[in-house]
MIDO-199668 format. One record per atom (N, C-alpha, C): residue number from 0; residue in one letter; atom name; x, y, z. Coordinates in nm, 3 decimals. Layout:
<nodes>
+------+------+------+---------+---------+---------+
! resi ! resn ! name !    east !   north !      up !
+------+------+------+---------+---------+---------+
!  NUM !    A !   CA !       X !       Y !       Z !
...
+------+------+------+---------+---------+---------+
</nodes>
This chain:
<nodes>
+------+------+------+---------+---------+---------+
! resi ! resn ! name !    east !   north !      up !
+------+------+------+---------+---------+---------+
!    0 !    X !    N !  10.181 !   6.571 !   9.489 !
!    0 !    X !   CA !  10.156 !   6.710 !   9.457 !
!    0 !    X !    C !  10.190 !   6.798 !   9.577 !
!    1 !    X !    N !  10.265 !   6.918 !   9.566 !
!    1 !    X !   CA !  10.317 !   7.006 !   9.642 !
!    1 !    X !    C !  10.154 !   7.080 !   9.715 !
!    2 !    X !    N !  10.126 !   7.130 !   9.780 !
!    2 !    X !   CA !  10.036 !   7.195 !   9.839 !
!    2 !    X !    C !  10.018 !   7.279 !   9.920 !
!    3 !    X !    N !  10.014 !   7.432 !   9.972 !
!    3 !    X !   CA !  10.019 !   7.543 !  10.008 !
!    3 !    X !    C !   9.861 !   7.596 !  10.039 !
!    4 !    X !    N !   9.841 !   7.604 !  10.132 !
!    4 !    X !   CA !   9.712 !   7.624 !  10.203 !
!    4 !    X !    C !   9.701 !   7.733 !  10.300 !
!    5 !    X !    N !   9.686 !   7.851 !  10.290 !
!    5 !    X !   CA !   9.638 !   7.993 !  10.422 !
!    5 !    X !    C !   9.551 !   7.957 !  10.439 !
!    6 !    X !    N !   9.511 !   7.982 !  10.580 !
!    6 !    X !   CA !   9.411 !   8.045 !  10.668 !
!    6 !    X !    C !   9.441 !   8.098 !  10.780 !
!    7 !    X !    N !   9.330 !   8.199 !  10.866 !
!    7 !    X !   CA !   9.383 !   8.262 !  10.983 !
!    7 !    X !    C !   9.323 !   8.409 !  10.959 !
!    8 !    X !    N !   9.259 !   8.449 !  10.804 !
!    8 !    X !   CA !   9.250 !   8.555 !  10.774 !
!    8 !    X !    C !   9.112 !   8.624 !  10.809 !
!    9 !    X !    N !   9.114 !   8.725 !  10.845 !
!    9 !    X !   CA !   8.940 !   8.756 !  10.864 !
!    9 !    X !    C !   8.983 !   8.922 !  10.910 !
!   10 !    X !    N !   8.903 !   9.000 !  10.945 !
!   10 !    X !   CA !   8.872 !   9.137 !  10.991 !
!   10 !    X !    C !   8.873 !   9.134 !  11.136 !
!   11 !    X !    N !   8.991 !   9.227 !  11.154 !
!   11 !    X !   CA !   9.057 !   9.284 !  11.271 !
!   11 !    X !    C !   9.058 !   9.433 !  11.316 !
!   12 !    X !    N !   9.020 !   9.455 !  11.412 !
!   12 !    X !   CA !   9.044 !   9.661 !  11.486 !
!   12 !    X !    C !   9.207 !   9.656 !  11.448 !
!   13 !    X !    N !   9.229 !   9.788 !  11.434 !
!   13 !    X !   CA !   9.328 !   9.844 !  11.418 !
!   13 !    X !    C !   9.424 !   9.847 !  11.562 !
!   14 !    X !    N !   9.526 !   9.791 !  11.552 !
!   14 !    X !   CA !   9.569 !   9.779 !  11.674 !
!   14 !    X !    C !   9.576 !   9.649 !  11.744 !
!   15 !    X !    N !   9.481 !   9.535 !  11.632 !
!   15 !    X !   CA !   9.443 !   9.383 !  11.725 !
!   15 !    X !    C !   9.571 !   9.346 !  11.646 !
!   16 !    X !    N !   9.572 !   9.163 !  11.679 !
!   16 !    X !   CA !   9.677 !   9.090 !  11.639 !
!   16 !    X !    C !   9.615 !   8.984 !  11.561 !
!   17 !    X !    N !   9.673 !   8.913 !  11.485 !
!   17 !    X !   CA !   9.655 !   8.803 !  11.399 !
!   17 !    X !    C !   9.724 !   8.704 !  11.329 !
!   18 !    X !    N !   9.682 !   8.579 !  11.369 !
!   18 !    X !   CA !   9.780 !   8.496 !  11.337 !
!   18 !    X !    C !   9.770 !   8.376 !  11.204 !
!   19 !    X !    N !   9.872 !   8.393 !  11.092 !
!   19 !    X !   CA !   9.844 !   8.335 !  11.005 !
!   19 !    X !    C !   9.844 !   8.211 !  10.992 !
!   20 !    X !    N !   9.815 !   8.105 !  10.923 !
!   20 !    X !   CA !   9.851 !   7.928 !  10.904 !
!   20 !    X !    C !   9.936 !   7.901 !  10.720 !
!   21 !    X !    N !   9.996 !   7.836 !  10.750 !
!   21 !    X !   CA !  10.020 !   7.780 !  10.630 !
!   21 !    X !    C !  10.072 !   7.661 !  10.613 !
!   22 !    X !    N !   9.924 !   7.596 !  10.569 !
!   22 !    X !   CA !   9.995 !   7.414 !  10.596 !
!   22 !    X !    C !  10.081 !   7.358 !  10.471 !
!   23 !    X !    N !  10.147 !   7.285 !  10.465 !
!   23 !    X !   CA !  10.277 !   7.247 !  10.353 !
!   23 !    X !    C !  10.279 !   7.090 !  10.310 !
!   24 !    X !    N !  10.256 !   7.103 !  10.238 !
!   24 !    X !   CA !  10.193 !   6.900 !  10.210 !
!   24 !    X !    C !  10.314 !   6.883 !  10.043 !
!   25 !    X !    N !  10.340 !   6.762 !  10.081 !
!   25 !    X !   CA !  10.371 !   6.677 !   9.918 !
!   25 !    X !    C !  10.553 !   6.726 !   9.966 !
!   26 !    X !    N !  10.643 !   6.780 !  10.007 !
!   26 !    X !   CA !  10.800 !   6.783 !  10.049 !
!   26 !    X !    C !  10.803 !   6.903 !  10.160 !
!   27 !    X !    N !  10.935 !   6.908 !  10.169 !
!   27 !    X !   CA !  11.017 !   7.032 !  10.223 !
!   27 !    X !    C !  11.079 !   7.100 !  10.152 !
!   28 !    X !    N !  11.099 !   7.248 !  10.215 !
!   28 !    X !   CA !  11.158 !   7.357 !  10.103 !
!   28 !    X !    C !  11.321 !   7.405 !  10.223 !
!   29 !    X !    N !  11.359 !   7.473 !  10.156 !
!   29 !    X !   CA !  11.467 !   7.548 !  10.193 !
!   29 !    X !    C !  11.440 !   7.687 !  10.216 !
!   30 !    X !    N !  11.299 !   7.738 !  10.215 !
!   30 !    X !   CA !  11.311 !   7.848 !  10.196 !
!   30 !    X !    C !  11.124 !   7.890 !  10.189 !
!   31 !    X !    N !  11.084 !   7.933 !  10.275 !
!   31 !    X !   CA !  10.940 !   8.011 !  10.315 !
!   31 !    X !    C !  10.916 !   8.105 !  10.280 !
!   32 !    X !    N !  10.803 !   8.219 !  10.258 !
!   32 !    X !   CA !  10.768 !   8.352 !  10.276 !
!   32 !    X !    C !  10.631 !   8.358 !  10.265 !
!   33 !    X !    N !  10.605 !   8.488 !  10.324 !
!   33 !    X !   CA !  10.482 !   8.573 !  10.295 !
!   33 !    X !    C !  10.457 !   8.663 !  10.224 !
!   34 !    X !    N !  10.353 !   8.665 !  10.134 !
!   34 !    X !   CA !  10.368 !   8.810 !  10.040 !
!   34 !    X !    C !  10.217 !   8.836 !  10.035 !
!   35 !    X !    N !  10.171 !   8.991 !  10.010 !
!   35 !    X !   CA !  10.107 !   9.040 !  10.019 !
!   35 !    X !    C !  10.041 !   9.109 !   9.910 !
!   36 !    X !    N !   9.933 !   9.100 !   9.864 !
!   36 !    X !   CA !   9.875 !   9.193 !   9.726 !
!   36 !    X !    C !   9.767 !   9.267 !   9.821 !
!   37 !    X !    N !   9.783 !   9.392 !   9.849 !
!   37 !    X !   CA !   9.700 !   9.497 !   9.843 !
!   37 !    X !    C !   9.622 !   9.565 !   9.748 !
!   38 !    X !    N !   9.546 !   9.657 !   9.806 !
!   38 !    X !   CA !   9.397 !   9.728 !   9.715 !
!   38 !    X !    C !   9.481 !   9.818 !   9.582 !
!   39 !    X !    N !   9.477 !   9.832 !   9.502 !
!   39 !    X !   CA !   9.496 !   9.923 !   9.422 !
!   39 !    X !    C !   9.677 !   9.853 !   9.382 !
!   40 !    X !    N !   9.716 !   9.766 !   9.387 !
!   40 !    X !   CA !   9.831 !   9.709 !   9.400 !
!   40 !    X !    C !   9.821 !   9.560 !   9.344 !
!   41 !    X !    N !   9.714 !   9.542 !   9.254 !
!   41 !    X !   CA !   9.640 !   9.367 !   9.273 !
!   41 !    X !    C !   9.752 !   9.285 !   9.140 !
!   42 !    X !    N !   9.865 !   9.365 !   9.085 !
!   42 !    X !   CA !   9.910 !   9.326 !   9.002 !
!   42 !    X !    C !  10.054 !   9.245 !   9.027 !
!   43 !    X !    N !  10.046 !   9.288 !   9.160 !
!   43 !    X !   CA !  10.209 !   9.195 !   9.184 !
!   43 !    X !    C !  10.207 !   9.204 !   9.348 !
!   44 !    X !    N !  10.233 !   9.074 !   9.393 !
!   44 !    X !   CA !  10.266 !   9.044 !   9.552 !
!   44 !    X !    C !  10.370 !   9.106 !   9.625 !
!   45 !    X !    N !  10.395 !   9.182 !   9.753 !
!   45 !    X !   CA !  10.504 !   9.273 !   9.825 !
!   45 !    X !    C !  10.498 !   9.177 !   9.910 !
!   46 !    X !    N !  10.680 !   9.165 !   9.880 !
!   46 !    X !   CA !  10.732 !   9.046 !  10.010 !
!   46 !    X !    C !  10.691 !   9.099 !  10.122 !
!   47 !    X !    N !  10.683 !   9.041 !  10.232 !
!   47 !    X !   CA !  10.613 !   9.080 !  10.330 !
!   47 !    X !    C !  10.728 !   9.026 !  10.476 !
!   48 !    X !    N !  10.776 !   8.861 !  10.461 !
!   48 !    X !   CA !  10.866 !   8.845 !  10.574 !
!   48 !    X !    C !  10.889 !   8.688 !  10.461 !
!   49 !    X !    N !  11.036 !   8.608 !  10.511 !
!   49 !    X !   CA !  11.089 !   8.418 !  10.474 !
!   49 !    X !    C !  11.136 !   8.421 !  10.603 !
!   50 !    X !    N !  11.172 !   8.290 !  10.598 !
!   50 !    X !   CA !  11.234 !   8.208 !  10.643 !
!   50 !    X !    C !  11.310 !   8.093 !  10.598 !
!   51 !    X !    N !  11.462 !   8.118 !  10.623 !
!   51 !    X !   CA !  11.528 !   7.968 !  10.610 !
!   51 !    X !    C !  11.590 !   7.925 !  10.747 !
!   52 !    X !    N !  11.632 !   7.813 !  10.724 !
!   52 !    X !   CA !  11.730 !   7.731 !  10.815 !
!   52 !    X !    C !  11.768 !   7.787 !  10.968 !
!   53 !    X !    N !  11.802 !   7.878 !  10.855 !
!   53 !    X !   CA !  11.921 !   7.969 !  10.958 !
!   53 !    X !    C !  11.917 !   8.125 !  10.951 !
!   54 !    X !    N !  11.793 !   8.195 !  10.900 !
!   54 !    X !   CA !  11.724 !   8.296 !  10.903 !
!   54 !    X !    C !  11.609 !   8.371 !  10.892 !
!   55 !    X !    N !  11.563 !   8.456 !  10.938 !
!   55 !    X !   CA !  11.432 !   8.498 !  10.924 !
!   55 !    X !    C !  11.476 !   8.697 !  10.817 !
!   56 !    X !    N !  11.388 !   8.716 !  10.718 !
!   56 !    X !   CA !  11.365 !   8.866 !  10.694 !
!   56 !    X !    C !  11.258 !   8.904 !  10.688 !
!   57 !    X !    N !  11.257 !   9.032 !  10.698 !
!   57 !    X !   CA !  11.106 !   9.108 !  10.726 !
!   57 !    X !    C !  11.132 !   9.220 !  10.616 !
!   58 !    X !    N !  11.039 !   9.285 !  10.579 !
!   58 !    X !   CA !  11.010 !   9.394 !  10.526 !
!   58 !    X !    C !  11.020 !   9.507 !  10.584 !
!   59 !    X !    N !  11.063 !   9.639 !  10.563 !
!   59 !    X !   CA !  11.070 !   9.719 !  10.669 !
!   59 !    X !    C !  10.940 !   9.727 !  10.765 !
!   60 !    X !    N !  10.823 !   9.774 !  10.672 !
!   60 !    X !   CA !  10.700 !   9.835 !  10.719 !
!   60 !    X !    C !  10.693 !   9.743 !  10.851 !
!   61 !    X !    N !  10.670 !   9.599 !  10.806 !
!   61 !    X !   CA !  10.606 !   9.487 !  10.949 !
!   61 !    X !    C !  10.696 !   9.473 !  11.028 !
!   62 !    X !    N !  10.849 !   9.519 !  11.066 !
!   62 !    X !   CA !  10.977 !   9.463 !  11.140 !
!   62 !    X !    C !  10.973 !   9.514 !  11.234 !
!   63 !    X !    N !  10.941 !   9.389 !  11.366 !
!   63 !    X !   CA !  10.900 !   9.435 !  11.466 !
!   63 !    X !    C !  10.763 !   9.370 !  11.503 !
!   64 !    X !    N !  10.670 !   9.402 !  11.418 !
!   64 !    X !   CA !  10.544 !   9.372 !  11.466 !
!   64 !    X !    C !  10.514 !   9.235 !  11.407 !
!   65 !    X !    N !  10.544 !   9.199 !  11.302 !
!   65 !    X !   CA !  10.528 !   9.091 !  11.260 !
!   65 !    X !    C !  10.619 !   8.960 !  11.269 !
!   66 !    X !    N !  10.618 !   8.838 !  11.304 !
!   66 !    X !   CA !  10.731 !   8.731 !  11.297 !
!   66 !    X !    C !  10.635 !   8.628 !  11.220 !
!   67 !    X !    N !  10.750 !   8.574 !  11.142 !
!   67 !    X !   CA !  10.776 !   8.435 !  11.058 !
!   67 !    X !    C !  10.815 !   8.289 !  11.157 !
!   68 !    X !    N !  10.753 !   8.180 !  11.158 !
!   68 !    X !   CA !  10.783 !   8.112 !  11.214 !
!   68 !    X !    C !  10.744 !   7.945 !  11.171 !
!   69 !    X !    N !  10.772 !   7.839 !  11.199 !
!   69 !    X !   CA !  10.750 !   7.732 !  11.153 !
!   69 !    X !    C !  10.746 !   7.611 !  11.223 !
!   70 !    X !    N !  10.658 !   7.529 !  11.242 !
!   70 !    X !   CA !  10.646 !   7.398 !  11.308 !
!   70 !    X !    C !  10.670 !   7.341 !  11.201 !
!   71 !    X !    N !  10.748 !   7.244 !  11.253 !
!   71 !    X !   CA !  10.818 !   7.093 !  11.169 !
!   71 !    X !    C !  10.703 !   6.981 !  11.192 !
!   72 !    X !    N !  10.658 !   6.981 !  11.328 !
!   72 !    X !   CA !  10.578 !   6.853 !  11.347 !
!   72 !    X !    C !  10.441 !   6.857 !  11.280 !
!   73 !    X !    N !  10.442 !   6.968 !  11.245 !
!   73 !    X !   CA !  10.304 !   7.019 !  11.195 !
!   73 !    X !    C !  10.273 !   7.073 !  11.001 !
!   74 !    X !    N !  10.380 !   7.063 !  10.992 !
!   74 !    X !   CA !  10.445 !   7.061 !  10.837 !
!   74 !    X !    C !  10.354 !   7.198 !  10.857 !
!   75 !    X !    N !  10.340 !   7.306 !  10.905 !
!   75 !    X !   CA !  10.271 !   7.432 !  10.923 !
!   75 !    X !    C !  10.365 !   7.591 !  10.937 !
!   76 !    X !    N !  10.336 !   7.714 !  10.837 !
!   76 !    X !   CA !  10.454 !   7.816 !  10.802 !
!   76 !    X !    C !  10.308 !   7.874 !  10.901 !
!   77 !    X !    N !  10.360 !   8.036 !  10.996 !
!   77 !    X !   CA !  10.296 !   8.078 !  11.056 !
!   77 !    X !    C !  10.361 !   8.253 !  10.993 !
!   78 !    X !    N !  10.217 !   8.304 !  11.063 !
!   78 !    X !   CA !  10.302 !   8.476 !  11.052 !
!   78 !    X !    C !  10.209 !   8.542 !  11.113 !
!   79 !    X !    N !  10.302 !   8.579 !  11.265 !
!   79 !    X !   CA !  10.231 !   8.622 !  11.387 !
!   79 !    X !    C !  10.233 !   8.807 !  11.368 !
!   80 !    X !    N !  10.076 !   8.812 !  11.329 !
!   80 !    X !   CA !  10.074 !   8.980 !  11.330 !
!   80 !    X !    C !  10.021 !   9.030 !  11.437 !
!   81 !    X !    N !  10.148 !   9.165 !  11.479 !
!   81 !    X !   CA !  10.098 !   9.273 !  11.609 !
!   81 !    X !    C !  10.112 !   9.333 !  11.548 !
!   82 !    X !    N !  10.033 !   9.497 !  11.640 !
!   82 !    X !   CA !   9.951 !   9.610 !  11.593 !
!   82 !    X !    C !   9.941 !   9.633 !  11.462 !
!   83 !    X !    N !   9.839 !   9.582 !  11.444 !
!   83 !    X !   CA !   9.802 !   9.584 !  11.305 !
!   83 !    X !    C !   9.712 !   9.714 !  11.288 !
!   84 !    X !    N !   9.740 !   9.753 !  11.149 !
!   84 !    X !   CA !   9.682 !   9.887 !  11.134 !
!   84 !    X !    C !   9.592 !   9.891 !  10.962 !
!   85 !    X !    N !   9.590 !   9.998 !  10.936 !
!   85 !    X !   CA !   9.455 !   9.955 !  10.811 !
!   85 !    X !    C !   9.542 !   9.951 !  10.682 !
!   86 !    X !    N !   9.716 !   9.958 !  10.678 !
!   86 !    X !   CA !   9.775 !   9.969 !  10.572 !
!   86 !    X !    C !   9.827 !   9.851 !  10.543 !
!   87 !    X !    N !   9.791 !   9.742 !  10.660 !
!   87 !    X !   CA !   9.840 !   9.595 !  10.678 !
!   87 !    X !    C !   9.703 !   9.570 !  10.572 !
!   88 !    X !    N !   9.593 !   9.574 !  10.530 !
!   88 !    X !   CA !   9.455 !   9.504 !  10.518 !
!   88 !    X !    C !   9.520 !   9.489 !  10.360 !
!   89 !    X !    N !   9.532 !   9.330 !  10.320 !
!   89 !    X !   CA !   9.553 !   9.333 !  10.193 !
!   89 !    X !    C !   9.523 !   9.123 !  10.204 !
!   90 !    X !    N !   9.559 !   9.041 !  10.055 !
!   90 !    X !   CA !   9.496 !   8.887 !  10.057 !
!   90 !    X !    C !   9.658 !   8.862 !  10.063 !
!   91 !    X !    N !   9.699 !   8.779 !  10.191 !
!   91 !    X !   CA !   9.819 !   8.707 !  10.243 !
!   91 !    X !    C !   9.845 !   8.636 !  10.171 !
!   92 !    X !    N !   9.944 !   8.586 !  10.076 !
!   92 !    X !   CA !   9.979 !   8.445 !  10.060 !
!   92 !    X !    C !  10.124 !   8.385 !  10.109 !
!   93 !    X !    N !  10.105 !   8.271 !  10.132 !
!   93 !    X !   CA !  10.245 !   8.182 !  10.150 !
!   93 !    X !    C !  10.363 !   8.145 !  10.048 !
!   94 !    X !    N !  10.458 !   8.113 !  10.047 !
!   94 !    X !   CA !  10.546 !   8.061 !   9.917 !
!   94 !    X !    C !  10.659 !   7.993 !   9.957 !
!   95 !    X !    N !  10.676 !   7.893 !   9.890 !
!   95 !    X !   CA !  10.802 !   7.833 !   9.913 !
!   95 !    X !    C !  10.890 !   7.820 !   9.812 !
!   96 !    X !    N !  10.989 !   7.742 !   9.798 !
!   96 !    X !   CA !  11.163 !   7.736 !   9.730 !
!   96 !    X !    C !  11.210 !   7.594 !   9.735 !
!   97 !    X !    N !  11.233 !   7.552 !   9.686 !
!   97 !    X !   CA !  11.380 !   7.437 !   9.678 !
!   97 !    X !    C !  11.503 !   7.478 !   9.719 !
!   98 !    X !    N !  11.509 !   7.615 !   9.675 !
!   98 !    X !   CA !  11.637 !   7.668 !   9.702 !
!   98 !    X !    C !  11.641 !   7.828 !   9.740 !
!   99 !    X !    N !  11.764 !   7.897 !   9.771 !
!   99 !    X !   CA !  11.743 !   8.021 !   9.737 !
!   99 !    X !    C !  11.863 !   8.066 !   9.774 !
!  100 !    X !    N !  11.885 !   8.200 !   9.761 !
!  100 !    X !   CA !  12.040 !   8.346 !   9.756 !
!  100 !    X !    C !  12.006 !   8.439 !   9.878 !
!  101 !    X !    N !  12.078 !   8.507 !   9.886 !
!  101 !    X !   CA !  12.020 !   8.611 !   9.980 !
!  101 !    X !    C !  11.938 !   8.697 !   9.945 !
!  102 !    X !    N !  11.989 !   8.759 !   9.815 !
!  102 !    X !   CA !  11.955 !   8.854 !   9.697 !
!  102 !    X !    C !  11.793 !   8.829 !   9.623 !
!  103 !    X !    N !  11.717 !   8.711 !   9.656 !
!  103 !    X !   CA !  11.606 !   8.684 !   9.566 !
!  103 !    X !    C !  11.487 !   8.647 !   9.678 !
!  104 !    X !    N !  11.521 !   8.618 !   9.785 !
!  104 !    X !   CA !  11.402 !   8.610 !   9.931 !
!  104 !    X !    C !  11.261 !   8.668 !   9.885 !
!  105 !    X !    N !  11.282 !   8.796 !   9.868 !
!  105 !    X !   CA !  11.192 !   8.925 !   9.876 !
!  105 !    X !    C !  11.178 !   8.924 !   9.740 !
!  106 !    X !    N !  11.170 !   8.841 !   9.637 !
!  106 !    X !   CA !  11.097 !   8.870 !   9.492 !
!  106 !    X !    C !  11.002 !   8.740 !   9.489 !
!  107 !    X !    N !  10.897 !   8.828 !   9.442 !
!  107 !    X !   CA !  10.753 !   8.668 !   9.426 !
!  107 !    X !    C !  10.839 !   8.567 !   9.281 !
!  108 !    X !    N !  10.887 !   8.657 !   9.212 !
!  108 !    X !   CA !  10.940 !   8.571 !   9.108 !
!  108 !    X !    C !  11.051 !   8.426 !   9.093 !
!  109 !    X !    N !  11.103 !   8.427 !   9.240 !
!  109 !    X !   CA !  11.179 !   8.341 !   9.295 !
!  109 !    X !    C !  11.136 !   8.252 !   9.325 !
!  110 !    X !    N !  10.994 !   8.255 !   9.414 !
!  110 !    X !   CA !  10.924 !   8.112 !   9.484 !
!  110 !    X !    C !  10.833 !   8.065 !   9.356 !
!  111 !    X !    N !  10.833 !   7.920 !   9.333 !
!  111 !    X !   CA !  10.803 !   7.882 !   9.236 !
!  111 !    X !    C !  10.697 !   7.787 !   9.283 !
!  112 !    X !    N !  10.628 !   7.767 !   9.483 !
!  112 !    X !   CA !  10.472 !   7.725 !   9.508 !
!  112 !    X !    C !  10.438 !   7.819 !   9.596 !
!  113 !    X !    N !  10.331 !   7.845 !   9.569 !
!  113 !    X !   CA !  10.245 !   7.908 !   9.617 !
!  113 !    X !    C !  10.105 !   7.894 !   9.712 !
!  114 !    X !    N !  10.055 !   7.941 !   9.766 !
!  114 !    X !   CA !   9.896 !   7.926 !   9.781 !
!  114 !    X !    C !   9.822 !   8.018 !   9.737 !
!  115 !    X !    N !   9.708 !   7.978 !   9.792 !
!  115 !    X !   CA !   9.589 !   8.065 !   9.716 !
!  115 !    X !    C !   9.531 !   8.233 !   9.826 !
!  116 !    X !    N !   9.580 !   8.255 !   9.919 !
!  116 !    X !   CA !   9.596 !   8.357 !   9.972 !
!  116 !    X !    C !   9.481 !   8.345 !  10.092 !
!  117 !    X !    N !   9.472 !   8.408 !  10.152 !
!  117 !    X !   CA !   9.288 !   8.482 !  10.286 !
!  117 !    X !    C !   9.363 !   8.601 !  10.328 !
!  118 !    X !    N !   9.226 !   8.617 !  10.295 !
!  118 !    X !   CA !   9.216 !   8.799 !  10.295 !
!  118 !    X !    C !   9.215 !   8.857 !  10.452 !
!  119 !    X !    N !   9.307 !   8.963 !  10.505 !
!  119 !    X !   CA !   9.328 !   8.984 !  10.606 !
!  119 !    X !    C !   9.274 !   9.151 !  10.601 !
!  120 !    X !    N !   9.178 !   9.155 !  10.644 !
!  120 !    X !   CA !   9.114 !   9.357 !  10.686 !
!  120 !    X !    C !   9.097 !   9.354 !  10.761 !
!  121 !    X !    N !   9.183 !   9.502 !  10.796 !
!  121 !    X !   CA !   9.220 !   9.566 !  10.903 !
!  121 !    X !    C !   9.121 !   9.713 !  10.924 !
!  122 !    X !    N !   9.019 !   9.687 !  11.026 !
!  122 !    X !   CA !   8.938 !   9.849 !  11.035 !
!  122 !    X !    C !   8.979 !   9.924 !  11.105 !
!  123 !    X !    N !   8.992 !  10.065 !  11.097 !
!  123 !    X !   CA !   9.025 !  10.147 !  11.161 !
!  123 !    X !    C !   8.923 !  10.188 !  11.266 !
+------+------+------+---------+---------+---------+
</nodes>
């Protein structure tokens, strides 16, 4: 069984940093991300940042402050947040691929595992 696991999430000052986990059990993918469901938004996940092989994308809002990253030895997806502010505060989740385009990264409808999300708030 494939398996997708966050943690890392908890309540942060505006301005702190935070760093996500996402452990990866049962294969390997071709293809990572983070997506985000915010307050008033709870109906569909906003790509947030992937990773493949041979690239990383970000979302505008986090580019810059946020990086995507991945240990192999640790079968573990990461997502290192700076200055975080109160429009970041929303439940993180991870996702992976078998495959993927350039064109489909940034749609939740593409990654076909998931996890179950931790909630990341941000106080002002």
């Amino acid at each position: 069984q494939v398996h997708l696991v966050e943690s890392g999430g908890g309540l942060v000052q505006a301005g702190g940093s935070l760093t996500l986990s996402c452990a990866v059990s049962g294969r390997t993918f071709e293809i990572y991300g983070w997506f985000r469901r915010t307050p008033g938004k709870e109906q569909q996940r906003e790509f947030v940042a992937a990773l493949t092989k041979t690239n990383t994308y970000y979302t505008d809002s986090v580019k810059g402050r946020f990086t995507i990253s991945k240990d192999d030895a640790k079968s573990t997806l990461y997502l290192r947040m700076n200055s975080l502010n109160p429009e970041d505060t929303a439940r993180y989740y991870c996702a992976a691929d078998q495959a993927y385009t350039a064109n489909f990264y940034n749609r939740e409808g593409f990654y076909d595992y998931w996890g179950q999300g931790t909630q990341v708030t941000i106080s002002s």
